[in-house]
N, C-alpha and C positions, 0 to 999 in steps of 0.2 A: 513153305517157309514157316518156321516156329516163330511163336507168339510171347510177348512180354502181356500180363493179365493180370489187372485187378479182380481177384477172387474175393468176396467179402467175406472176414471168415466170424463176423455175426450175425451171417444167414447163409453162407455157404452158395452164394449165387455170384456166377461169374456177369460183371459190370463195366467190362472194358479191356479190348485187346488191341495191341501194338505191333506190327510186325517189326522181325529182328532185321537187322544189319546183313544184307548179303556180305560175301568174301570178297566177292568182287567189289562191293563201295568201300573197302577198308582201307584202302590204298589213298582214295579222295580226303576221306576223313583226316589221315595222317599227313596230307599233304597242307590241308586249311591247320589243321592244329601247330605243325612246326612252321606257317607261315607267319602266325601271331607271334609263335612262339620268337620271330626274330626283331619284335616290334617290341612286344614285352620286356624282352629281357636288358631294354633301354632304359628304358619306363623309369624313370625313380622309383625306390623305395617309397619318400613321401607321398606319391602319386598312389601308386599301388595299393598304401594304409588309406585314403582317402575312399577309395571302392571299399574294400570294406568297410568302412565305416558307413557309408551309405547304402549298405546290404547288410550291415547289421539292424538299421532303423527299420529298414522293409519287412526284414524276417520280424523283429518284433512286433509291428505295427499288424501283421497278418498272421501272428500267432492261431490264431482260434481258426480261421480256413484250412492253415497248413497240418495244426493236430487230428480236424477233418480227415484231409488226405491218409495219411498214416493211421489210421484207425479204420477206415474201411479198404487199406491194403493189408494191416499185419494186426489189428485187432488190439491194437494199446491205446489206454482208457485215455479219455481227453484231455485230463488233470495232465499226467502223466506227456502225454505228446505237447500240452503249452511249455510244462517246465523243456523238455527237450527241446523244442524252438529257442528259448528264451537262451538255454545255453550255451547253442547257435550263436547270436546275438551277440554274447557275451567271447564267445572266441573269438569272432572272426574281431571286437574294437580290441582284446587285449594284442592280438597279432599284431593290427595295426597299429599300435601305440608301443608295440615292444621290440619288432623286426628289426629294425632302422640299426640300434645296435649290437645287436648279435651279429648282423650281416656285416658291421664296418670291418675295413681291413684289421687283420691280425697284428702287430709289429712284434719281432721278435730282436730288440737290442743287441741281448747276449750271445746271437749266433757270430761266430767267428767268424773269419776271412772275406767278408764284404763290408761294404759302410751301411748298406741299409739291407735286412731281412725282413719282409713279411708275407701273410697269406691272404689272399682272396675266396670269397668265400663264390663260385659264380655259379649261376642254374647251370643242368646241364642238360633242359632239352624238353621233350615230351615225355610225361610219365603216363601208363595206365594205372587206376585204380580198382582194384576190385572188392567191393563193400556189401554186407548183407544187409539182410532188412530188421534185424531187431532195433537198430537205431538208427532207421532212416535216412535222418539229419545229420547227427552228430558224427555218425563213422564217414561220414562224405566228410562234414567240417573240418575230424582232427586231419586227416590227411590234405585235402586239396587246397585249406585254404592258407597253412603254415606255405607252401609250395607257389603258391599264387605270389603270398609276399616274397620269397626266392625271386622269384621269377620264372619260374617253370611253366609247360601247358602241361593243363589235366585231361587225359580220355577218361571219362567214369562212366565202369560198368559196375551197376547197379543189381540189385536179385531183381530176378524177372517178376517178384510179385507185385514191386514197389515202381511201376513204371511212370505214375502222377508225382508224384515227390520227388522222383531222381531230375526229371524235367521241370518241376517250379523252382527246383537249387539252382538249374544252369536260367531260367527264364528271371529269375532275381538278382544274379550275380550281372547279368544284361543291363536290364533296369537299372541299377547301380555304377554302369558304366563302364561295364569290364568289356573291352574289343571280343569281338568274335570269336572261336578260335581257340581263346585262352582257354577255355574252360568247355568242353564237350562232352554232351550225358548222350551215352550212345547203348542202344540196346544190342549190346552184342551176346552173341552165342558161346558158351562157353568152351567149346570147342573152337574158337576161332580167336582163342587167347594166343597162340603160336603165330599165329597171322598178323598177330598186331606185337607182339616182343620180338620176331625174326629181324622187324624194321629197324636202319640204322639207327635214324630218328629218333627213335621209342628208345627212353634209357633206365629206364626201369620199371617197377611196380611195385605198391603196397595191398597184401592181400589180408580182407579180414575172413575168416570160414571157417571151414572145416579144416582138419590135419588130410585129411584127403584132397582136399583142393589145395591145399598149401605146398605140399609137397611136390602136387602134379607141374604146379606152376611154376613152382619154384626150380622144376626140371628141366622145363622150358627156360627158363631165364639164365641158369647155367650152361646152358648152350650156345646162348647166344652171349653171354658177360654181361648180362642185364644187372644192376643192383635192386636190392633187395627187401621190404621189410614185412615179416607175418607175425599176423597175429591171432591162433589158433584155439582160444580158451582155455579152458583148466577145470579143476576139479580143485575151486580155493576151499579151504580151512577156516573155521569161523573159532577158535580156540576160546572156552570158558576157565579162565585160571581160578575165578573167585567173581563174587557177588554178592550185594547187601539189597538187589531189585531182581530176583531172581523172573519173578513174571514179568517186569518187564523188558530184561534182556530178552526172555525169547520169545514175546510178543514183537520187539526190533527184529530178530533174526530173522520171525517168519515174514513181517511186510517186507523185509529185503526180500528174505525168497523166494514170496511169489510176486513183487514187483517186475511188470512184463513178462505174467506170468511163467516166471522161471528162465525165462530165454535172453539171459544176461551172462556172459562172457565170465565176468569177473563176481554171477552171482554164489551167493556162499553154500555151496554143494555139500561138504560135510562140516557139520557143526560138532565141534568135538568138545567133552564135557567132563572135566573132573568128577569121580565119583560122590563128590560130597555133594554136589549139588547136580546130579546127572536125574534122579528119580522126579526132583521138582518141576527141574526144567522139561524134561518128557512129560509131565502134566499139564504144565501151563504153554507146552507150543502146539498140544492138542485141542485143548481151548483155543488157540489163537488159532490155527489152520479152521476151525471149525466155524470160527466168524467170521472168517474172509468172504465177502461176499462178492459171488463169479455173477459179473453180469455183460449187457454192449457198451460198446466202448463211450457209447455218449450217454448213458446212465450216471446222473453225478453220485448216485450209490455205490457206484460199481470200485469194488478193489482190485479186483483181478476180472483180464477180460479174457478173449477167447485164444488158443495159441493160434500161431499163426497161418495154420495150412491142415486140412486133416490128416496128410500121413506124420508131419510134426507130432499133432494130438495122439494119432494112435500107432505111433512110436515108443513116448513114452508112458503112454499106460500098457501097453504091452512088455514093455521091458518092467516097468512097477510089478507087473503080475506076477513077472518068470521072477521075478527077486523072492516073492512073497513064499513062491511056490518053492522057492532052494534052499528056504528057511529063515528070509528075513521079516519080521515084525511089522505088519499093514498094522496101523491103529486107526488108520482113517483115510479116505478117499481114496483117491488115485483111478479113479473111473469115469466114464462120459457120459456126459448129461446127456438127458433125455430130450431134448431141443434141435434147431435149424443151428447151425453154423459150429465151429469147432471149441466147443467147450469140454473142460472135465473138471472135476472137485480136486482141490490141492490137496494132497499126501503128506502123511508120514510114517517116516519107517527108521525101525530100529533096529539091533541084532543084522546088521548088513556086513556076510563075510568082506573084508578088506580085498582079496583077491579075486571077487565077484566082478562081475560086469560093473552094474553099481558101484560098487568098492572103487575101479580102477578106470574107472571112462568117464567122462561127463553125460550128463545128465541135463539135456537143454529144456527144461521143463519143472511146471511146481513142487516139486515135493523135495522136503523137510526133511532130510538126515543125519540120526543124532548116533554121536559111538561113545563109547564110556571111555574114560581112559581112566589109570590109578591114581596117577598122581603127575604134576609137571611136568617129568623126565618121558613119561609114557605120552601126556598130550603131542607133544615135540618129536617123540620115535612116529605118530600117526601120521601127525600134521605133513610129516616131510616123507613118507611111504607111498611116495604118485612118483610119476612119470612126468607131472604137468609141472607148471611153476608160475603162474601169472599172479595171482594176487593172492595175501592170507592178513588173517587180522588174530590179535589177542585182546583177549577183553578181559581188566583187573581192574581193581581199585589202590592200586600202587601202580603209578604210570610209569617211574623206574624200571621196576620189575619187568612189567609189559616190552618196554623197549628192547632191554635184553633180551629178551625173549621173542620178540620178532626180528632179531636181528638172526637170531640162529634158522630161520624160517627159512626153505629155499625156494624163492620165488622171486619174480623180478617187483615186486613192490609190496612191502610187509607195516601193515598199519596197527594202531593202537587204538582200539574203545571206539575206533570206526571199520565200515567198509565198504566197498563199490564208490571210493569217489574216482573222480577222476578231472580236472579242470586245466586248461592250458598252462598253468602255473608252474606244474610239476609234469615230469616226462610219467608213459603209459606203454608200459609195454611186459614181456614175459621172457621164461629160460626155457631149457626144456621143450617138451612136443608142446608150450605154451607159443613156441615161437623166437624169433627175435628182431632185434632193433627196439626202434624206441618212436613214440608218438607226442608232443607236447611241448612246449616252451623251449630252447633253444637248438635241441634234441631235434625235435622236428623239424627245425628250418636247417641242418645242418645233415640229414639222412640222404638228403639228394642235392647236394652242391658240390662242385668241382675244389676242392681244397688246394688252389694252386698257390707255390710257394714263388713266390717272387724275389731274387740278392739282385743288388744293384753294385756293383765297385765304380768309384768316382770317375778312378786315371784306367785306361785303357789296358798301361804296359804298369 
């Protein structure tokens, strides 16, 4: 039987194994899950907001245990893992204090030929989840807990590295009051994702990953008429139109890009830089990478911690190498310390042919790549020459300008003078091998409900 395993990757010493999910118990599991699932989906909404809310005080309250957990499974510094707690926290009261009306019926007046038109918004079932471990918490959050207010049951299958955190989400959402059932962290084998979507039951899945597992699944789910939402990274855009803080726009860029270190979805992969101010800012984001201090995750000095696995680590300095070696510009790092656990020094590079590996694939890891562009017209022909499309941002000092300017962006969420947010308020998702659907504020609670239209006529005949 294969194992779900806390490896620590700030000493590379494996600290705890779980055995996986036989085939054969997957059937029990689905049957406890849509048994809640027919009690829940009674439940008021206010009811429902009420568990959250007393699993948001939990998750707060145990903040500093819970950045613990996640820092000796995937190596994110502790600062880093409270704020991720905290905005936990923060989704599951806004769910709860927002659901109630997005979920009311729909009334549609102006339809003709009955007296009354509206929609119902109803769950429709058991959903699987499948979420990585760069953000432990929060990739669990934005999906299961919009879903929980639905009324849905959740199966979450968790990365096998993260198997203490995937079980204190479902052991907290308990404590809180949530019935049995509803909500299930199950260590299952990834290979036995067909086993759990063939089931009637099972009516969809949201996958966070790779384009490789997205699409695998997504195979699977088309077979059976599963619904659907992935979300598979990118290769985002960090656009420089203009600047009056030239060092510190790219001392921003670079704490973005090696925050967790590099292993962020929507972190800014190519940082693209008008030539007026391209030579600066290649100065001062080599200073910055160069101060970033790589330490363990409960180091309070520590800026960037260790990535998350060694083949992770020696992935992307291997790929850093063959760039270096095909003719793109190492000015700095990109190599593996000399230490216990999976560490390397964050990168930058420049001169990155566009149709290189680098050029054209993401890069789940730190390093800092900057490309010149001539002028505006040329930033915008870079920005949009991916495959991908999840997040991009412009950074000016005319926020006009900017706007336009990201609106011409192709990606499913284009910001201005920021980037990598992401907060239940506004929907999170991508186009493109980025994916599609949508994660966040009404978006979310609307990806897996039954949108049944209900006409009523008065008189019979």
């Amino acid at each position: 039987m294969s194992t779900f395993a806390v490896t620590n990757p700030n000493t590379g010493e494996v600290e705890q194994t779980f055995d996986s999910l036989t085939t054969e118990e997957i059937a029990g599991v689905i049957d406890t899950a849509d048994r809640a699932f027919q009690d829940w989906k009674e439940t008021p909404v206010s009811k429902r907001g009420e568990v959250l809310k007393a699993f948001a005080d939990l998750v707060e309250g145990r903040a500093s245990e819970l950045a613990d957990l996640i820092g000796k499974e995937m190596g994110k510094p502790k600062k880093q893992g409270e704020a991720e707690v905290k905005k936990v926290a923060f989704t599951a009261r806004w769910f709860a204090d927002n659901s109630e009306k997005f979920l009311e019926d729909t009334q549609l007046p102006d339809a003709q030929g009955a007296d009354q038109t509206y929609v119902k918004h109803d769950p429709l079932g058991v959903l699987l989840g499948i979420m990585p471990w760069n953000f432990p918490y929060n990739q669990i959050a934005r999906f299961a807990l919009p879903n929980i207010m639905v009324g849905n049951a959740i199966l979450m299958k968790q990365a096998a590295i993260c198997p203490t955190s995937s079980q204190a989400f479902q052991d907290l959402l308990e404590e809180a009051g949530l019935p049995k059932g509803v909500y299930t962290n199950v260590y299952l084998n990834s290979s036995d994702a067909e086993e759990v979507l063939k089931d009637f039951r099972v009516k969809g899945f949201s996958l966070t990953g790779s384009e490789e597992a997205g699409a695998s699944v997504a195979k699977i789910a088309a077979k059976y008429f599963k619904r659907s939402v992935l979300e598979l990274g990118g290769n985002d855009p960090f656009v420089v139109l203009d600047t009056d803080d030239v060092k510190g726009l790219a001392q921003k860029a670079v704490t973005l890009r090696t925050a967790n270190a590099g292993q962020v979805c929507t972190s800014p992969k190519r940082m693209i830089v008008v030539e007026e101010y391209y030579d600066d800012f290649v100065a001062a984001a080599k200073e910055a990478v160069e101060n970033v201090t790589v330490g363990a995750y409960d180091d309070p000095a520590t800026d960037m911690g260790p990535l998350s696995s060694e083949g992770a680590r020696d992935e992307v300095v291997e790929r850093i190498q063959k760039a270096s070696e095909e003719g793109a510009t190492l000015h700095t790092g990109g190599e593996k310390l000399d230490r216990p656990g999976w560490f390397m020094s964050p990168a930058l590079l420049t001169d990155i042919d566009p149709k290189s590996d680098l050029g054209c694939n993401e890069l789940f890891g730190p390093a800092v790549m900057i490309y010149k562009a001539k002028d505006e017209e040329d930033a915008l022909r870079i920005a949009n020459d991916t495959q991908y499309g999840l997040m991009a941002s412009v950074w000016t000092t005319d926020a006009e300008k900017g706007r336009k300017f990201a609106e011409r962006i192709n990606a499913g969420m284009t910001f201005v003078n920021t980037h990598m947010d992401s907060s239940p308020e506004f929907p999170f998702g991508g186009i493109n091998r980025s994916g599609y659907g949508r994660e966040n504020a009404q978006w979310a609670l609307q990806q897996f409900t039954n949108e049944r239209t209900v006409r009523v006529n008065n008189q019979q005949l």
